[in-house]
C-alpha positions as CSV (number, residue, x, y, z in Angstrom):
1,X,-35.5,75.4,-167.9
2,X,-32.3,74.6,-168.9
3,X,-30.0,72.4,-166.8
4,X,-26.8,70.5,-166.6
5,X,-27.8,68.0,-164.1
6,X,-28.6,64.1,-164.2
7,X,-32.7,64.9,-164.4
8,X,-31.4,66.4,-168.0
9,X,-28.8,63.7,-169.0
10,X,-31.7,60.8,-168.0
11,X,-34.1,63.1,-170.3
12,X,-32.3,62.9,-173.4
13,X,-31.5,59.4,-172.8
14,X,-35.2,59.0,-172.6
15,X,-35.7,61.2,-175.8
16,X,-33.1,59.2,-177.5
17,X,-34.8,55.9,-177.3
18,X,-38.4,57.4,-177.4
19,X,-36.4,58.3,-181.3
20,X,-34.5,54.8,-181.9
21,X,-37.8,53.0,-180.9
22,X,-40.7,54.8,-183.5
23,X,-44.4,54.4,-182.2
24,X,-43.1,51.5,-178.9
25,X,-44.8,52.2,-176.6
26,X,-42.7,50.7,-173.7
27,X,-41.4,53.6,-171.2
28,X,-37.5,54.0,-171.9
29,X,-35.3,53.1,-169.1
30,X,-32.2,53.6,-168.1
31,X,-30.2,51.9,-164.9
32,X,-31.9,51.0,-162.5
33,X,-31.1,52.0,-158.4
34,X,-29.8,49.7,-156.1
35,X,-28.7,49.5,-152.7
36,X,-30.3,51.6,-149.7
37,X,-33.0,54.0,-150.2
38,X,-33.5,57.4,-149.2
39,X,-36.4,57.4,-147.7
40,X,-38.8,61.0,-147.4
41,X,-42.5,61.4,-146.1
42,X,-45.1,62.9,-148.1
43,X,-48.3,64.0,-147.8
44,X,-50.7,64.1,-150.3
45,X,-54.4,64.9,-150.3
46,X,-55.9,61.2,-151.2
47,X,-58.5,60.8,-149.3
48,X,-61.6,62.8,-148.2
49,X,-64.8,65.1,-149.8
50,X,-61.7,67.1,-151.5
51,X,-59.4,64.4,-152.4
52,X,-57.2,65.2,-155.4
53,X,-56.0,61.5,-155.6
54,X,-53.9,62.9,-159.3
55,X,-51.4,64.7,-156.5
56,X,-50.3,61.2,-154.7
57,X,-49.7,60.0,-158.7
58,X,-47.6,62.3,-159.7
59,X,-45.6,61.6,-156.2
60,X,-45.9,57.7,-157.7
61,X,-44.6,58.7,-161.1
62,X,-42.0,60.6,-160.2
63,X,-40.5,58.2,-157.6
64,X,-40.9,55.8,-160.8
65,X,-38.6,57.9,-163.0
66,X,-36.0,58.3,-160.4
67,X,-35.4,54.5,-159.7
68,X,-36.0,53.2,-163.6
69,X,-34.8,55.9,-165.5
70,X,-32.8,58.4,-163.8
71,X,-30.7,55.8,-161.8
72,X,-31.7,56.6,-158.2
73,X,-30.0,59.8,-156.1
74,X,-26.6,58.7,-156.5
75,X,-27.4,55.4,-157.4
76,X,-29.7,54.7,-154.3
77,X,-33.5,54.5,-155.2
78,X,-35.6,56.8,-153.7
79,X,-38.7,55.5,-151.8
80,X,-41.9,58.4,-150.5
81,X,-43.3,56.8,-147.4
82,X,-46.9,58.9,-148.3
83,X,-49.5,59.4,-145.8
84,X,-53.1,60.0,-147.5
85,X,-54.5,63.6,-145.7
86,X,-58.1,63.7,-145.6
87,X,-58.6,67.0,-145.3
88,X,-58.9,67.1,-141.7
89,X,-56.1,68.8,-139.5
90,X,-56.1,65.8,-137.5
91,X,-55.1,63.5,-140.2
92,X,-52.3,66.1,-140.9
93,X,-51.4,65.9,-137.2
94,X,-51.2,62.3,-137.5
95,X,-49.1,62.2,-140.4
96,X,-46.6,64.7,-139.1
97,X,-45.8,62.9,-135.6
98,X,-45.3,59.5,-137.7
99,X,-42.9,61.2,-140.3
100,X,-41.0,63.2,-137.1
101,X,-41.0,59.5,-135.3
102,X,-39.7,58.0,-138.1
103,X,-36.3,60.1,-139.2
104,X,-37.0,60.9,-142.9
105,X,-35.0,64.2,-143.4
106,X,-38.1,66.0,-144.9
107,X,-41.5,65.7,-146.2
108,X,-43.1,66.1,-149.9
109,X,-46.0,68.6,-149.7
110,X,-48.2,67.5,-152.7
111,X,-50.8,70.7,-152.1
112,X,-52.3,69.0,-149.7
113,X,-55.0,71.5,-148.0
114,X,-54.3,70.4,-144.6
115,X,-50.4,70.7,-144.5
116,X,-51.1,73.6,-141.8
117,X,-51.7,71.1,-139.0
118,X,-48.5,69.3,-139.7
119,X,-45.8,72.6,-139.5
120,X,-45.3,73.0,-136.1
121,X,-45.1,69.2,-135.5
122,X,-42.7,69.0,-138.1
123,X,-41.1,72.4,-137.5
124,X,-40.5,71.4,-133.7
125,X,-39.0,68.2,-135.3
126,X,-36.3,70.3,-137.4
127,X,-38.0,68.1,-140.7
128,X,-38.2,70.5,-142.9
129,X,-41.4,70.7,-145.6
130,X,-40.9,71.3,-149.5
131,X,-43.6,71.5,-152.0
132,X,-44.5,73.0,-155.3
133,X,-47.0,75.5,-153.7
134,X,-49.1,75.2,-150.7
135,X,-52.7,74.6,-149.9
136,X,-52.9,77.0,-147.2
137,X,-50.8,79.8,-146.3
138,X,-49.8,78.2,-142.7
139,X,-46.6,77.0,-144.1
140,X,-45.8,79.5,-146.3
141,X,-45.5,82.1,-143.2
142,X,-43.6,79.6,-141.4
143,X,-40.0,80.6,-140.0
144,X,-37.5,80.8,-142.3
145,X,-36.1,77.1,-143.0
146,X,-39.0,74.9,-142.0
147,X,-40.9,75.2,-144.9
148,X,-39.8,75.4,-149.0
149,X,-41.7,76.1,-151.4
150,X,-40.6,76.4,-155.3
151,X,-43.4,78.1,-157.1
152,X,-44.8,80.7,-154.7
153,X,-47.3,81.3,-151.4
154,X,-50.8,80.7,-151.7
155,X,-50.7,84.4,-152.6
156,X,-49.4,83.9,-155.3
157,X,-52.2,82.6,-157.2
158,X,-54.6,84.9,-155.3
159,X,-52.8,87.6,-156.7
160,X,-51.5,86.3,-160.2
161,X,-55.2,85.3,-160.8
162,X,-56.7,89.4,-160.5
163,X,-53.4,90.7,-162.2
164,X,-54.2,88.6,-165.5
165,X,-57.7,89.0,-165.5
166,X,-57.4,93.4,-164.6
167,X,-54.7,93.4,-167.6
168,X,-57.5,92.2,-170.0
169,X,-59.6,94.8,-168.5
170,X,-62.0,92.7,-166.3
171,X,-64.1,94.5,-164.4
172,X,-67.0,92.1,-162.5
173,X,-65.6,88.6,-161.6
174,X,-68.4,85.7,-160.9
175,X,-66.2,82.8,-159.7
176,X,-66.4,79.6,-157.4
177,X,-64.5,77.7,-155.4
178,X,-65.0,74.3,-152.9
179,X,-66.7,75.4,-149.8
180,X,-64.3,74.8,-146.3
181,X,-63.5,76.6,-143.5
182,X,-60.3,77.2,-145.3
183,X,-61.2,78.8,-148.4
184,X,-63.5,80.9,-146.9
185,X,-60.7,82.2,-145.4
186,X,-58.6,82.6,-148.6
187,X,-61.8,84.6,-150.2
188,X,-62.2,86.8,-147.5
189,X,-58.3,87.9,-147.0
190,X,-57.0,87.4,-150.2
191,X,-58.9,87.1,-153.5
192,X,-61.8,90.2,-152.4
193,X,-58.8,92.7,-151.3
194,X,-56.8,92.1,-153.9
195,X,-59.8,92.3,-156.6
196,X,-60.9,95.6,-154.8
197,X,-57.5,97.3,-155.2
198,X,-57.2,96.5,-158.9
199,X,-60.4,98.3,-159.4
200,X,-62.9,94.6,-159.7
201,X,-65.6,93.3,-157.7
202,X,-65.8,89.6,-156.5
203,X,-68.6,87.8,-156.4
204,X,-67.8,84.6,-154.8
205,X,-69.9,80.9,-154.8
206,X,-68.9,78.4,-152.7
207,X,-69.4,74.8,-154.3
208,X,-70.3,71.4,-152.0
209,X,-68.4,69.1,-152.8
210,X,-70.4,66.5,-152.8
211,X,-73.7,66.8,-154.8
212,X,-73.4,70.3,-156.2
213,X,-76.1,71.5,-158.7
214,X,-73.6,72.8,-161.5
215,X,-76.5,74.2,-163.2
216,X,-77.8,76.4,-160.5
217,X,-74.3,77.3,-159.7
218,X,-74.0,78.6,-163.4
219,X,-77.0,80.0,-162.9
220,X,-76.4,81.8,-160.1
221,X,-72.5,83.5,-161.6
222,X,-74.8,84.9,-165.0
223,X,-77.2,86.4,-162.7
224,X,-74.7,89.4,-161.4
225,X,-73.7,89.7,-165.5
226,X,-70.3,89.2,-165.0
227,X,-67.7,89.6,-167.5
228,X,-65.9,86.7,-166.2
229,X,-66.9,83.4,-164.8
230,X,-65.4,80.3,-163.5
231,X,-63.1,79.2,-160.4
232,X,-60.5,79.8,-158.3
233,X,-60.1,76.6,-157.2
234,X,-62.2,73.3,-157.8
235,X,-61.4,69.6,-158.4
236,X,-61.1,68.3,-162.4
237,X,-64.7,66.9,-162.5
238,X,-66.2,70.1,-160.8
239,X,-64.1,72.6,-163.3
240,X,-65.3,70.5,-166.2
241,X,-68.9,70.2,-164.7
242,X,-69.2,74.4,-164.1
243,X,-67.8,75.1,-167.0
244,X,-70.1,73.1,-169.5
245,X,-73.0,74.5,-167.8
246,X,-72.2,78.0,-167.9
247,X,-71.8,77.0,-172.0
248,X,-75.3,75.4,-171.8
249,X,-76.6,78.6,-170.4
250,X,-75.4,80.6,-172.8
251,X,-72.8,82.4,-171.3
252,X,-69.5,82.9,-174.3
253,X,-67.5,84.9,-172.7
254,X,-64.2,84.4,-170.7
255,X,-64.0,81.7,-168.4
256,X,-61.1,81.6,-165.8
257,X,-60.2,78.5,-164.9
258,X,-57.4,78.4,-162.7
259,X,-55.2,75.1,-162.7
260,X,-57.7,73.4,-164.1
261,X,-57.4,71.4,-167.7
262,X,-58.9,68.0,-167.6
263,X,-62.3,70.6,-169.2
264,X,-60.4,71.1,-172.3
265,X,-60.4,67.8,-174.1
266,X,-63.7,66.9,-172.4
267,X,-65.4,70.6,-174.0
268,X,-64.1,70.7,-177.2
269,X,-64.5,74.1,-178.9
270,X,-66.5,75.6,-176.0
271,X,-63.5,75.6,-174.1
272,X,-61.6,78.2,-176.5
273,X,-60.9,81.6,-174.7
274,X,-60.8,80.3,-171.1
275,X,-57.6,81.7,-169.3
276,X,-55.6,79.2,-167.3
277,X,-53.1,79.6,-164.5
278,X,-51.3,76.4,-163.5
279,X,-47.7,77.0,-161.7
280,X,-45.8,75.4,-164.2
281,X,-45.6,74.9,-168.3
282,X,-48.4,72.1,-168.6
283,X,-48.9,69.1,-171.2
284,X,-51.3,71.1,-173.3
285,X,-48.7,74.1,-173.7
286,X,-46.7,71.6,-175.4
287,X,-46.9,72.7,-178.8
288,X,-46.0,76.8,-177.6
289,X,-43.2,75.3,-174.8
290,X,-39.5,76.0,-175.2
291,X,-37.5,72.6,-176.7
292,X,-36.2,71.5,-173.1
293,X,-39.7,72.2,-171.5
294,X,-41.0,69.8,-174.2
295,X,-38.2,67.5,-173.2
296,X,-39.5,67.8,-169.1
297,X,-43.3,67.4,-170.5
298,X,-42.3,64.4,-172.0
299,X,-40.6,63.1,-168.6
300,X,-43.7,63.4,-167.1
301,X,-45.8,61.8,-169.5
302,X,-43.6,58.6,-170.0
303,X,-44.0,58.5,-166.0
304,X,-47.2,58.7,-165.5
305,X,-47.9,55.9,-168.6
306,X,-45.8,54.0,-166.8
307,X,-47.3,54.1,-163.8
308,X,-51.1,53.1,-165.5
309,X,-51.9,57.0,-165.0
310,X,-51.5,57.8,-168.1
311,X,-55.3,59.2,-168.5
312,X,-54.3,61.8,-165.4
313,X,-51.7,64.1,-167.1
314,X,-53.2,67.0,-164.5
315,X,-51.8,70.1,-163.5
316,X,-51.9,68.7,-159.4
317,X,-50.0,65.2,-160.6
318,X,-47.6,67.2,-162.6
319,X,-47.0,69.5,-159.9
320,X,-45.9,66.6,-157.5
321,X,-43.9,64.9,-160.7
322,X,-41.9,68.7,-160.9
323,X,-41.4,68.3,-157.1
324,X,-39.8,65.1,-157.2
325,X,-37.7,66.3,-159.9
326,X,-36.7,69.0,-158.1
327,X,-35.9,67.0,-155.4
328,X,-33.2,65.0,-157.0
329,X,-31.3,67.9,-158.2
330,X,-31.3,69.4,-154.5
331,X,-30.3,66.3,-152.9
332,X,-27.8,64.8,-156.0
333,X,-26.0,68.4,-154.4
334,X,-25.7,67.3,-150.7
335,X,-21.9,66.2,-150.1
336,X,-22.6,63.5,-147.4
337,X,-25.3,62.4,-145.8
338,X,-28.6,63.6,-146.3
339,X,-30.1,64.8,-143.1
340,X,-32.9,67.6,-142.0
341,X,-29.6,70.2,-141.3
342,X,-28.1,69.4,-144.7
343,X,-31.7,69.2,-146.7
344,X,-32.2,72.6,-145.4
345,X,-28.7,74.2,-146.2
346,X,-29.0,72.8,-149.2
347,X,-32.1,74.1,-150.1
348,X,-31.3,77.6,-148.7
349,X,-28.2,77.7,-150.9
350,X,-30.5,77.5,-154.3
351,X,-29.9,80.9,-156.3
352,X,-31.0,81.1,-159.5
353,X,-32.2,77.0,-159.5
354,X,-33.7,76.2,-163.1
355,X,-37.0,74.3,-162.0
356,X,-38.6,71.5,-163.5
357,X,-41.0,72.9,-166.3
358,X,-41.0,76.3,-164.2
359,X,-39.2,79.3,-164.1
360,X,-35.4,80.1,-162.0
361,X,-36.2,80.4,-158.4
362,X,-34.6,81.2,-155.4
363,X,-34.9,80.2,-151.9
364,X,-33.0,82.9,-149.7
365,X,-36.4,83.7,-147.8
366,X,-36.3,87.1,-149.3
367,X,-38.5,86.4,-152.6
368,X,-41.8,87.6,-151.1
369,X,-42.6,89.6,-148.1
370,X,-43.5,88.3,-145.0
371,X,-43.3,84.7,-146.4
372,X,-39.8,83.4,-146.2
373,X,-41.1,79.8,-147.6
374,X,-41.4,81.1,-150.7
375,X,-38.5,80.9,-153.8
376,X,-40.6,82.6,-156.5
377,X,-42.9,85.6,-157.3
378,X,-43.4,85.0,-161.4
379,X,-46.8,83.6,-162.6
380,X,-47.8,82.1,-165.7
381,X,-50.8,82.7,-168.2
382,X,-52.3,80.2,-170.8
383,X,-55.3,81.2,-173.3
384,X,-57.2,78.1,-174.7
385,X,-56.7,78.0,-178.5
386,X,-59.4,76.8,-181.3
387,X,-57.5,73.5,-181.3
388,X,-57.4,72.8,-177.6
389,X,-53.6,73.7,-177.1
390,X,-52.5,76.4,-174.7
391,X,-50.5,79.2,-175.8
392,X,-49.5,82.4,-173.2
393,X,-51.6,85.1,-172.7
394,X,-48.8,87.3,-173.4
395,X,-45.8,85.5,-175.5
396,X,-43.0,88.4,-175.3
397,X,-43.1,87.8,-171.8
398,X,-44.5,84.3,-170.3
399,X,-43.4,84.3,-167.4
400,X,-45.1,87.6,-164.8
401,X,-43.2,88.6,-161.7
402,X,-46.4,90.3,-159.8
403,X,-45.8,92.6,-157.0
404,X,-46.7,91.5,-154.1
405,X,-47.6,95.2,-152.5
406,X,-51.1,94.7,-154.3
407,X,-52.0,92.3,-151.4
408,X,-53.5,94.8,-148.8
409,X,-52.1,94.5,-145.2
């Protein structure tokens, strides 16, 4: 999205030399931060059966491209004390008391599944939490001003996810996610209500995540003949590993694959047709993005190179790059110091805030029902092309604001 802020000015400095330099392939940089750093907790889920380690990398890149390129937060570098979840609410617990302990003035929530055992810890603390999107809807029903999130609830993919698929005229949906306590939960009272009132059925599977059979799990989704198959939510290697067998069985027809996109390079052609839904314009809509979403896309890739994580140019790293880019503009705002009180005021004043590779959002608690954490209710759509780019499902109007009244009481 369009922006005057120093996130943009750094960008074209960065596309400028990209330009002046041909094929170098050294990162451009611009002047470095000095001096004290802000320091912020984050939490990111590194560690565990469920680890997305590509979430704590995009933390890394982005905290990268603040201190060499952009030039720090008003010249101060920033630093992201993280704390590696594990998937276990204790962890969580763990993490929160040492960020409340330590003073930062709020903590990075890089989808970390387990973030709901840290919100009242950190709630209690007046720390407020700000992420992209959560991994559980704890903190997105948290009281207004403890918790921030720029893209949406948990509902909101829940619910974006059985709005694209019922507009293509989907009828019987055979899709898997991780088996947990938590998405059990996120089946039962989100994804089968919402399927039932649009007029679908849900079959779900729920996938080990260690040592799952991909080829019975295919076998098992083409058994109900489903019009659709795929995930709601699975790691990279588990997307990629589903998907290909579910091609080796046979099945050509439309694969939903959530954020997923690591599949696409690694399937070739057989990945044509599957519908993605990541929060944000991704690296393979580069060639159908808008000019400054290309110039955000290329941000993030110069980061993560930078960084020796070049090879991870996900959805969950670019999520946590966005965040971090977000974050800058939010705090660059703050006249004095930055504290919890004037973190939060800050990010309750956003109207209208042009996101990192995202839509406007705004954070007035009023954006979805019941769910004052959240800043945005539009969804996006990608359809895998021939080629292995992404274009949107529907390209007079990219971005979907759902309605959020689907979601049975």
């Amino acid at each position: 999205m369009k922006r005057a802020t120093p996130v943009l000015a750094a960008l074209l400095l960065s596309a400028l030399t990209l330009t002046a330099c041909g094929n170098d392939d050294e990162p451009a940089t611009g002047e470095k931060a000095t001096g004290e750093p802000i320091v912020v907790g984050g939490q990111a889920p590194s560690k565990g059966a469920a680890a997305f380690p590509q979430s704590e990398d995009g933390l890394k890149a982005g905290e990268w491209y603040v201190n060499n390129v952009l030039g720090g937060i008003d010249g101060r570098p920033l630093e992201i004390d993280v704390c590696q979840g594990d998937g276990s609410p204790e962890t969580a617990i763990n993490c929160a008391n040492g960020f409340a302990s330590s003073g930062v003035p709020l903590v990075l929530d890089a989808y970390d599944l387990s973030i709901g055992g840290a919100v009242p810890i950190l709630g209690d603390a007046g720390v407020p939490i700000i992420g992209m999107l959560a991994g559980t809807p704890v903190p997105d029903a948290a009281p207004y001003g403890d918790a921030f999130y720029f893209s949406g609830p948990t509902a909101l993919s829940a619910l974006g996810s059985m709005t694209v698929l019922e507009q293509l005229g989907k009828e019987n949906l055979a899709l898997g996610v991780t088996d947990a306590p938590s998405t059990h939960a996120y089946v039962d009272t989100l994804m089968k209500p919402i399927a039932e009132a649009l007029g679908m059925n849900l079959d779900a599977s729920y996938i080990s995540s260690t040592g799952a059979n991909f080829n019975v799990v295919a076998a098992t989704q083409l058994s109900g003949d489903p019009d659709v198959t795929g995930i709601m939510a699975l790691p990279e290697d588990g997307c990629t590993s589903l998907f290909q067998a579910l091609r080796q069985q046979g099945y050509d027809g439309t694969i939903f694959a959530g954020s997923c996109s690591q599949f696409i390079e690694q399937m070739g052609a057989d990945a044509a047709g599957a519908i993605v839904q990541p929060r944000l314009w991704v690296p393979l809509t580069y060639d159908n993005a808008p000019a400054d979403v290309q110039e955000d896309l290329d941000a993030f890739s110069e980061a993560m190179e930078a960084i020796d994580k070049g090879d991870q140019l996900s959805a969950r790293s670019l999520y946590s790059f966005a965040l971090v880019m977000n974050l800058v503009d939010v705090l660059e705002s703050i006249d004095g110091e930055i504290t919890p009180d004037t973190v939060r005021t800050a990010m309750q004043s956003l109207k209208d805030f042009p996101t990192f590779a995202g839509p406007e959002v705004t954070c007035d608690g009023e954006q979805w029902p019941g769910l004052p954490s959240s800043c945005s209710r539009e969804a996006i759509f990608f359809e895998v092309q021939e080629d292995g780019t992404l274009a949107p499902v529907d390209e007079d109007q990219v971005w979907t604001e759902l309605d959020p009244s689907v979601i049975p009481s």
